[in-house]
Structures are given as C-alpha cells and as structure tokens.
C-alpha positions in Angstrom: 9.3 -8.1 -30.8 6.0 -8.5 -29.1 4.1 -5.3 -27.8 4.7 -4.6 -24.4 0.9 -3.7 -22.4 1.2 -0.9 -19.8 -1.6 -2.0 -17.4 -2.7 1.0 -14.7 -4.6 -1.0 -12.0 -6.9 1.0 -9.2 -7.9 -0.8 -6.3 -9.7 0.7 -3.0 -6.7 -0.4 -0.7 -3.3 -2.3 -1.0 -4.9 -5.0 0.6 -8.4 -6.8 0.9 -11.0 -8.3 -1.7 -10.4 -5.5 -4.4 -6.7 -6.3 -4.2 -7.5 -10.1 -3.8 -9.5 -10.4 -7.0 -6.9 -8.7 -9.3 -3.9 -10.2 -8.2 -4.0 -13.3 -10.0 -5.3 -11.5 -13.3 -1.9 -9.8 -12.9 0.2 -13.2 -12.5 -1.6 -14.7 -15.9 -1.6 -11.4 -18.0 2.5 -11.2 -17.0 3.1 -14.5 -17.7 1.3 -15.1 -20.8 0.5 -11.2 -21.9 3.3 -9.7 -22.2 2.0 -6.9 -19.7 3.2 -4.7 -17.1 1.5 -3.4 -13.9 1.3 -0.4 -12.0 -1.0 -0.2 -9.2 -2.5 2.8 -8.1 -5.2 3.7 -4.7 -8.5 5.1 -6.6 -7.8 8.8 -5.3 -4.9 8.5 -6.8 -6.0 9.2 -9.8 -3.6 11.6 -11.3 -1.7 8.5 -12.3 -3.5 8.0 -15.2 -1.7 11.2 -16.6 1.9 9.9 -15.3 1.6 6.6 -16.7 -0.5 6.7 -19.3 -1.6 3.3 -19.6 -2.7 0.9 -22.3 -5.1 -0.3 -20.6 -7.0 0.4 -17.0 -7.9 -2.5 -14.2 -10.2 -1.8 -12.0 -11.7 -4.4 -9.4 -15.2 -2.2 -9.6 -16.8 1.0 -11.6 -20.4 1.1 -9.3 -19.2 0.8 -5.5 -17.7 4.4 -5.2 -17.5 7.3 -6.4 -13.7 7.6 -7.0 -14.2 3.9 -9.1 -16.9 5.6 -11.0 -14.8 8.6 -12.0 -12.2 6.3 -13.3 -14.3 4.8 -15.6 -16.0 8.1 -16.9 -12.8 9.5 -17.5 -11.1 6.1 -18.8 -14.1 7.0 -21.2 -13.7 10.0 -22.1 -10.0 9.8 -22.6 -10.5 6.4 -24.9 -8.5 4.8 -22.6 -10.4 0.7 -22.5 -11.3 0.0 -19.4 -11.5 -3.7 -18.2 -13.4 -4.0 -14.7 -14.5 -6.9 -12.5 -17.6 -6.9 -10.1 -16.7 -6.8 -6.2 -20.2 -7.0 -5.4 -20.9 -10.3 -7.7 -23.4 -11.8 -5.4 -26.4 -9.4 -5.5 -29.6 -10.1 -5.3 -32.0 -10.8 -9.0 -35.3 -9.0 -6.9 -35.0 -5.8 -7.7 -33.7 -4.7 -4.4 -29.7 -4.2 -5.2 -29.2 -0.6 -6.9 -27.4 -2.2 -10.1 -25.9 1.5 -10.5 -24.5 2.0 -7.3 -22.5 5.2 -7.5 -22.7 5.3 -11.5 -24.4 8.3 -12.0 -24.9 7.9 -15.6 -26.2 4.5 -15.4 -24.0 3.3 -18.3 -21.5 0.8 -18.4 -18.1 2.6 -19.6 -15.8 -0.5 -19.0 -15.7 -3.2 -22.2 -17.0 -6.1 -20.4 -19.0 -6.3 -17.6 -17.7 -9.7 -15.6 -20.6 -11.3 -14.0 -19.8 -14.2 -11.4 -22.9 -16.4 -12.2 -25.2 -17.3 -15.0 -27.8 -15.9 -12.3 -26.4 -12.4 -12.3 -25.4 -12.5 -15.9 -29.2 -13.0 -17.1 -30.7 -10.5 -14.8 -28.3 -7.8 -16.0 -29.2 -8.6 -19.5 -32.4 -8.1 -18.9 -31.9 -4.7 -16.8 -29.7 -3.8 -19.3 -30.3 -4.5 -22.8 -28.5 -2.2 -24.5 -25.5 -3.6 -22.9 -26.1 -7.6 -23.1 -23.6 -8.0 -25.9 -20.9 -6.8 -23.6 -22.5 -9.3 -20.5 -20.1 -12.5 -19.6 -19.8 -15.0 -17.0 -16.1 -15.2 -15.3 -16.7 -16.6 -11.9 -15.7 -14.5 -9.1 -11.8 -14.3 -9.5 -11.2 -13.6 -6.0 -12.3 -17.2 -4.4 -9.8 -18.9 -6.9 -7.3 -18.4 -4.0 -9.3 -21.2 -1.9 -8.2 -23.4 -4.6 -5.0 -22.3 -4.5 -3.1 -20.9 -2.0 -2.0 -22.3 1.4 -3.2 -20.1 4.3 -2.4 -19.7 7.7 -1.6 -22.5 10.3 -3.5 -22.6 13.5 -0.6 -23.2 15.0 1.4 -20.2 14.1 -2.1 -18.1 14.4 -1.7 -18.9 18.2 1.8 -18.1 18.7 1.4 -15.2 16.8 -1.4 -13.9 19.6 0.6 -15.9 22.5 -2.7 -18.2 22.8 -0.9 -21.4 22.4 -2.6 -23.1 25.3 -5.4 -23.6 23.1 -5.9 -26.4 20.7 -10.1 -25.7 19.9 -10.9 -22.5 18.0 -14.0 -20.5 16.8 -14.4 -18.4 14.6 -16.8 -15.2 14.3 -17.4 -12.9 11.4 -18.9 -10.0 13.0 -22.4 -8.4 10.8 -22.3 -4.4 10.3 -23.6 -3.6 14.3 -21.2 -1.1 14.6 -22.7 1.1 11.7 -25.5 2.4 13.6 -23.0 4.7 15.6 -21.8 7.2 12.9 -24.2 9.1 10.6 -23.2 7.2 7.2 -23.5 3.8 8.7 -26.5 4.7 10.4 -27.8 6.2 6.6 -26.5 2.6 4.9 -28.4 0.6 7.4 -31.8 2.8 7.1 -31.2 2.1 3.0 -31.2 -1.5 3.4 -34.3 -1.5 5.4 -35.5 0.3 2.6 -35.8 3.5 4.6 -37.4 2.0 7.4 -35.9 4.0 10.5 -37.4 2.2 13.2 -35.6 -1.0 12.0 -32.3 0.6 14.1 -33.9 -0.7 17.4 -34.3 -4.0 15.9 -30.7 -3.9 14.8 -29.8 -2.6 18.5 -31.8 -5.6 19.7 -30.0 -8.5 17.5 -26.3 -6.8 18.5 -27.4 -7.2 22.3 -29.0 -10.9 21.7 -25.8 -11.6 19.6 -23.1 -10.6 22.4 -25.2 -12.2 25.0 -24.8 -16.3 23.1 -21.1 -15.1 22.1 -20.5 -14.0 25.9 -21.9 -17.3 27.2 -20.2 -19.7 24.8 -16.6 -17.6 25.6 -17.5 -17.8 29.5 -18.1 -22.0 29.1 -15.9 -23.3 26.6 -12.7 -21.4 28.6 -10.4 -24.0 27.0 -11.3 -22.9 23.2 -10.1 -20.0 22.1 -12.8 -17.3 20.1 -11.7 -15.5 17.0 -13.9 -12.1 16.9 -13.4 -10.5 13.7 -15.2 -7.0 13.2 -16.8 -6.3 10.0 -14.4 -4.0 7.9 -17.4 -1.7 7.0 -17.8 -0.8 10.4 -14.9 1.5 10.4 -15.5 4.8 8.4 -12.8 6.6 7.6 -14.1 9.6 9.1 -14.4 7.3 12.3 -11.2 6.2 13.5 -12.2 5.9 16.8 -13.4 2.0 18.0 -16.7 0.8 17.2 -19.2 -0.7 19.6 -20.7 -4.1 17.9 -21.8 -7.6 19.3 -17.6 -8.5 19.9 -16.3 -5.4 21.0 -17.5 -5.6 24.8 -15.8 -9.1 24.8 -12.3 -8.6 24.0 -10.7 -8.8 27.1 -12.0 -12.4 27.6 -8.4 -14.4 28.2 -10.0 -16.7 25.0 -10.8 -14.2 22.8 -9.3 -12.6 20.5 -10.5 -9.3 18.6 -9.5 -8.7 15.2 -10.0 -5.4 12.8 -8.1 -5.5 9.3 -4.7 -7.3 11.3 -5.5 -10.5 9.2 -7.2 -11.9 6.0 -10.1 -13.4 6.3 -9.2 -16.5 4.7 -6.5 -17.2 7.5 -8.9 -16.6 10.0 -11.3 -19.2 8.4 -8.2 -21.6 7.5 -6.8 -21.3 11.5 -11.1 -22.1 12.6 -12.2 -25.2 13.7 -15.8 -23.9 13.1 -16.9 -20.6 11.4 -19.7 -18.7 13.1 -21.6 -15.4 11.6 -25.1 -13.5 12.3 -24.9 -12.9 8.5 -21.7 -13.4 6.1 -20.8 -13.9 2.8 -17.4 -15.9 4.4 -20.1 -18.5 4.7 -19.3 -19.1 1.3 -16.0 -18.9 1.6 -15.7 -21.3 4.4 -17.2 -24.2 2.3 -14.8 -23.5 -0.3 -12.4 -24.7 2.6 -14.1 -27.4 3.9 -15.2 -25.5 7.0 -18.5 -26.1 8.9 -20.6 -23.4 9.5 -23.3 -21.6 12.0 -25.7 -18.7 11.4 -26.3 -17.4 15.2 -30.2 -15.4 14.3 -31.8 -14.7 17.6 -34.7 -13.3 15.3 -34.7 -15.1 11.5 -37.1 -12.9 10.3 -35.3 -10.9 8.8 -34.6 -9.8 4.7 -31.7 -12.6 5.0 -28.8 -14.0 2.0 -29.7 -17.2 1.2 -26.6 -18.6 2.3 -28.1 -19.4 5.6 -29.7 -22.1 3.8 -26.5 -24.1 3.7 -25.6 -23.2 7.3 -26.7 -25.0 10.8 -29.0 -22.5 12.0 -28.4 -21.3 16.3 -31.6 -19.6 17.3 -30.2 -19.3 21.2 -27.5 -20.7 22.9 -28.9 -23.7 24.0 -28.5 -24.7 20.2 -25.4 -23.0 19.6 -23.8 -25.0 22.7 -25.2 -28.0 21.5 -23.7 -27.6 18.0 -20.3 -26.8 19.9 -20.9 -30.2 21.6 -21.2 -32.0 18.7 -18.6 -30.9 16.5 -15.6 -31.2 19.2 -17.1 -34.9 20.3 -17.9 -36.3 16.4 -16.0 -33.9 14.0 -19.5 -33.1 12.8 -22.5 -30.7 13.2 -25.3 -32.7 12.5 -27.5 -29.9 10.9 -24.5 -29.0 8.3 -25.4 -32.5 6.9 -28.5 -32.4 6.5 -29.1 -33.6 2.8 -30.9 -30.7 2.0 -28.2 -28.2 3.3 -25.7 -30.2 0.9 -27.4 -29.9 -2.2 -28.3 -26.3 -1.2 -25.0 -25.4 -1.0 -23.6 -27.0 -4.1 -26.5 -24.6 -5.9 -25.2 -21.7 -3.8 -22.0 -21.7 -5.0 -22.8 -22.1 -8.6 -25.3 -19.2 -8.1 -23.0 -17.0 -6.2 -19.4 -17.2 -7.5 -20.6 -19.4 -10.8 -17.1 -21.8 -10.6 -15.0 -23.0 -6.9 -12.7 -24.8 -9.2 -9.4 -21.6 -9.2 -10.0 -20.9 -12.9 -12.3 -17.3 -12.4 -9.1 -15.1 -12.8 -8.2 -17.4 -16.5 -11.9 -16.7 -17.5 -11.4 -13.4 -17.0 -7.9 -13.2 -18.3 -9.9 -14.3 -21.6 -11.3 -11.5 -22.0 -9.1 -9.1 -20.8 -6.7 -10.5 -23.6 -9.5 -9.9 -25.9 -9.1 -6.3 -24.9 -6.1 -6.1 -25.5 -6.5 -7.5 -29.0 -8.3 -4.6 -29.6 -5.4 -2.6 -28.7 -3.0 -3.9 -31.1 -5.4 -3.9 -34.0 -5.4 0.1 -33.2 -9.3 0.7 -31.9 -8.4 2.8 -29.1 -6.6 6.1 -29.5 -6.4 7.4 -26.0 -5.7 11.0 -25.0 -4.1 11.7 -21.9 -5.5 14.9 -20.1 -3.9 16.5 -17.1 -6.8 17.0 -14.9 -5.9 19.9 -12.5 -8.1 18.6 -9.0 -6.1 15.1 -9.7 -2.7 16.7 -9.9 -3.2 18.8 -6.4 -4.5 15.2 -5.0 -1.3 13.4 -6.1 0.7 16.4 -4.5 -0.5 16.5 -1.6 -0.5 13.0 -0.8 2.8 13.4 -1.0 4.0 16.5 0.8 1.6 15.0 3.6 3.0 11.6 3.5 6.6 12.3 5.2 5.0 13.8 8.1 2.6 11.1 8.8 1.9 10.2 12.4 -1.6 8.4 13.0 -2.3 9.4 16.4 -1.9 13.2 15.0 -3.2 12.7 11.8 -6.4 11.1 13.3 -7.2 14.5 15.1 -7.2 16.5 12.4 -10.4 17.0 10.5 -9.5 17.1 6.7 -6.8 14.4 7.2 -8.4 11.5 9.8 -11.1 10.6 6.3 -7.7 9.3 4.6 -5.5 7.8 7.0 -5.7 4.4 4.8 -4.3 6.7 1.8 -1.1 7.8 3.8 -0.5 4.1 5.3 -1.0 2.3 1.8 -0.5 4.8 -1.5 2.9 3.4 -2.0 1.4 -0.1 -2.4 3.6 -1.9 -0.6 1.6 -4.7 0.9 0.1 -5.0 -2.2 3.8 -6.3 -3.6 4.7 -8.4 -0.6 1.5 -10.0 -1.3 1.5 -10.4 -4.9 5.3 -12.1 -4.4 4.1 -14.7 -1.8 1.2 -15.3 -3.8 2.7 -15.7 -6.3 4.4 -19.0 -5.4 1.0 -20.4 -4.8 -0.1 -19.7 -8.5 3.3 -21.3 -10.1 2.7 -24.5 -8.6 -1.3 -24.5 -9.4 -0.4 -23.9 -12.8 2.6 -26.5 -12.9 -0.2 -29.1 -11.5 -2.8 -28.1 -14.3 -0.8 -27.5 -16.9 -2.1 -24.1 -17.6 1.1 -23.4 -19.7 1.1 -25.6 -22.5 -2.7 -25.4 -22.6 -2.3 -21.9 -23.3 -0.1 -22.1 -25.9 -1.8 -25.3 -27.8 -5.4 -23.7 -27.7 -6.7 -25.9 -25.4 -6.9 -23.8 -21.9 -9.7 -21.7 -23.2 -11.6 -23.8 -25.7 -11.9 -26.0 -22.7 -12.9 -23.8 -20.3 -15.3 -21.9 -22.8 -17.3 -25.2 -24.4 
C-alpha cells in the first residue's frame, strides 16, 4: 500500500492570500499524493509536536517572525520544509529586504518558489550559495482567476441591499491608515527609506485622494462605490477603525466600505471598473478582464510598475472623464493604449511568471519531489516538545470559550490576537477549501490534468 504523507500546513489566517495560495497545492497533493492535511495558525505552533508531520507547508518563511521560527525549528528538527513566496513581486533594485524577518539570512525550506524568471535570477545572484535550490512556479495564488467563478454583481448588491444600482466602482484603498499607530507609522518611514518627513506627503495624497473619491460618489449618485480598506491598515494591536482616504465617506447612500467582509477577487469580479492610488489587485484585475485606474494626485513618487499598464487620473477632471467613457463605450481609452497592452502582457510574465492556473501544479512538482525524498528515507525528524509552544496552544484554548470581541478588545494582552480566537479552529479555511474545491474538479476535468499525470505528460509539458 502506498505511503500515506502527513502534511502540517501554517498559514497567517484561515482566510486571505496565504490561505489562497496553498489551497490548491492541497487539492493536487490529495488527489494525486496520497497526502493528508492539517492546517494550523503560525502561533500555533505547538502543533508540530501533536502532529508530527511528514512534511511542513508554509505559504512564507521571511514575512514574520512566527513563519521564520517555523522554518528554524522545521530545521532543526529535520523536519523538510516546503514554502512558497507571499511577497513574489518584489523589486530586483536592491530596495526589498530579501531576509525580511529571517534573522539568519539562510534559507531553511528545500526550495525556494520564485514567481518569475525576474525574481528567480536576482535571488541567485543575492544568493549563491542557495541557487541550486532556486525555481520558477508562478505565483500559485492567481491560478484561482483561471479557475474559479466569483461573486455575481447581482447577489453582491442584494447582499448590501444596494440593488438600485446597476454601475459599480471599485476602490482598493493604499496603506493611509498606517500613519496613525506607531508600527504603521515605523513601516511607512522604512519604505521612504527612513525619510520622516515623507508622513506629511503621505497625509497630503490621503486628503487629495478622498477629495476625487468624494466628488466622483457626490456626481455619479446612480453608481454605486465599492471602498475596500487595505488589510494592513488594521494592527492587531489596533482594533479600533482607521482613518484613510475611504473612511470619511462611508455613509455616502452609494458607497459602500469594506474591511476583510469579502475577498478581493469578488470585489474585483462584482466592479465594473477597478480603481487604486497603488495596488497589486491591479494585476489581479487584468487577470479578470477588468479595466483599471491609478488615481496619483502627485506621481512622483517610488511607484510599482504596474501603473504602467493602468489609465493614469492625475485629478478628477480626468478621473470623471475616464468614468464618462467607460459607461458610454465599454472602454477607457488610455487602457488601450498599445503601449499599456504590451506593457501589461510583460507585467504579468514579470510579476506572477504564468496567468494560465497551472502555478499551484508547478509547485506541486516540486513539493512531490520532496516528498520523494521522504520515502527514499533522507529526513529523520525529531519531534521536540518546546515548552513556550505548549503554554501558547493551552492558552488559546482555555481563552477561546470565553471569547467575546467587544471584551476581549479591551484588554491589553488579548486585543493583539483577536484574529487567533476567531479563526485557530480553521474553520473558514474548510468551507473554503470545499467550495473551491468544485472549481478545481472541473478545471482539471477540462485540461485533463488526470491522465496527464499519470502518462508523464502533465509535467514534462509544463517543464520543457
């Protein structure tokens, strides 16, 4: 009988872009693997010692420093590690801290999954000593705009009782907010390069910002505005509401104010246009065919260049014209520009390497690869109870029962981890690995991903 794979997976939340990324590494390591999953929250990491995995999944090992403990100790234990990148596009200039939280600037993890060429041969040569274990994957998490089905404007609007409205907007708000709490204020000074005076500048931008988003809400009253804050903004030392370039609009009758209530993708799947000062969901939204606008008051600024693919609204002169346009023709000129085309075509292939939903099979490649390793015996892990973990896992637990938000929130040494109380037992995780699920049965049912796997064929192709 085959060899069943215990797989321990750690992601950051039950839901969101770590989650998103995994998932459908899950659906093809189950189906094809023989492998079964446990998912875990990162502070949660006492679960190493009740599972005792074959193998760890992690969406990350840099971007904190609970992910960065997990792979030092998956280490040290001998436990493989096989991790993906959540940050995949950074930037090849020098100015993105490769190391992020990893102290010991080594990779632990036994591939390091790049999502472009781009990234792959700037790490390489960051990084020598760990080239051999550099690959390309694509990023795994925007195979889902090739795959699933999202959200329907028209049950979006009866959802939020809004179903006068047939025109809809949408905004993806930049990280305003973070000026107002001392961490976010400390991230923002770090990317300004510890420029402190660049706050007022940022203050400035929020107030131009609100001021073209107040006058498009005030005279387009028949279309409805989707304002969806940046999930950064909210620490979790912070559960109090934010003050960013949406927040002073929400009571507008055609607006309507979003934290973490929906996914971004059926926020951009229920838009007639998507709207940012600065987003990745740029990206995202030409995966879905979307049109786009970059609102920059001032574009002088250290920007992504995904603003090259995007209309560009200096005021709201433009920004209403492009509004204009796009509800009379179906089209904003500017998006077509031939350059802006072909620029984002090269975006895409820079930034998430592949848009065609095989990223998570790339990667599966090499997570089964792993897991060859496994069965030929290389990794002889040792399971340590790690006291600090164990009291963790306790008193998540003892705490849990008694949960109340509006109590909890009060209370100094409790309101950081509020997210850990509402999502440890992973159950939106589940719900949405089950709907997703469909979605991935009938995507591999179109492409034959099944008998390609099993003649050779699914990753000679994908590989030559």
């Amino acid at each position: 009988m085959k060899r069943e794979f215990k797989v321990l997976c750690f992601t950051d939340d039950a839901t969101g872009r770590d989650v998103e990324m995994l998932l459908p590494i899950r659906y093809f390591a189950e189906r094809f693997l023989n492998c079964k999953f446990y998912h875990a929250l990162n502070i949660d990491i006492h679960q190493i010692y009740r599972i005792k995995p074959d193998i760890i999944l992690s969406a990350n090992t840099i971007g904190s420093n609970l992910y960065f403990e997990i792979s030092r100790i998956a280490h040290s234990q001998n436990i493989p590690l096989f991790a993906l990148i959540s940050e995949g596009n950074f930037r090849t200039d020098g100015s993105f801290n490769i190391w992020g939280f990893n102290r010991d600037k080594k990779f632990y993890q036994e591939y390091i999954c790049c999502w472009s060429e781009r990234t792959a041969e700037f790490l390489k040569k960051e990084v020598p000593e760990a080239a051999n274990k550099i690959v390309v994957t694509g990023g795994t998490g925007f195979d889902r705009y090739s795959i699933y089905d999202f959200m329907k404007k028209e049950y979006f609007l009866k959802k939020y009782n809004k179903e006068n409205f047939s025109k809809v907007i949408g905004y993806a708000g930049w990280a305003f907010g973070k000026k107002d709490h001392k961490r976010g204020r400390e991230e923002l000074i770090s990317f300004f390069k510890g420029d402190e005076s660049k706050l007022e500048w940022v203050e400035k931008q929020r107030i131009a910002v609100r001021e073209i988003l107040k006058k498009a809400i005030e005279d387009n009253p028949d279309t409805l505005f989707i304002l969806k804050q940046h999930p950064q903004e909210n620490a979790p030392e912070r559960p109090e509401p934010v003050v960013n370039e949406m927040s002073e609009l929400a009571h507008y009758p055609n607006a309507v104010y979003l934290c973490n209530e929906e996914s971004i993708h059926d926020l951009i799947s229920v838009s007639d246009i998507w709207t940012c000062f600065e987003s990745t969901t740029a990206l995202e939204s030409w995966l879905m065919g979307k049109q786009t606008v970059f609102i920059n008051p001032d574009p002088n600024f250290n920007r992504d260049p995904l603003y090259k693919g995007s209309a560009l609204a200096k005021n709201y002169d433009e920004f209403s014209q492009m509004i204009i346009e796009y509800y009379s023709s179906g089209r904003i000129e500017e998006f077509f520009l031939s350059d802006k085309s072909a620029m984002r075509e090269e975006l895409i292939k820079n930034i998430i390497g592949y848009g065609d939903g095989f990223n998570h099979i790339r990667a599966s490649y090499y997570f089964k690869k792993t897991l060859d390793k496994i069965s030929e015996g290389k990794f002889k892990p040792v399971y340590k109870l790690h006291a600090w973990h164990f009291i963790v896992y306790l008193l998540i637990r003892i705490a849990a029962p008694f949960y109340n938000r509006k109590i909890y929130s009060r209370l100094y040494k409790l309101k950081k981890h509020l997210w850990v109380f509402e999502n440890y037992k992973m159950d939106k995780l589940n719900l949405l690995y089950k709907r997703y699920s469909v979605y991935l049965d009938n995507f591999y049912k179109q492409k034959n991903i099944e008998e390609k796997y099993y003649t050779g064929a699914l990753f000679k192709n994908l590989f030559e």
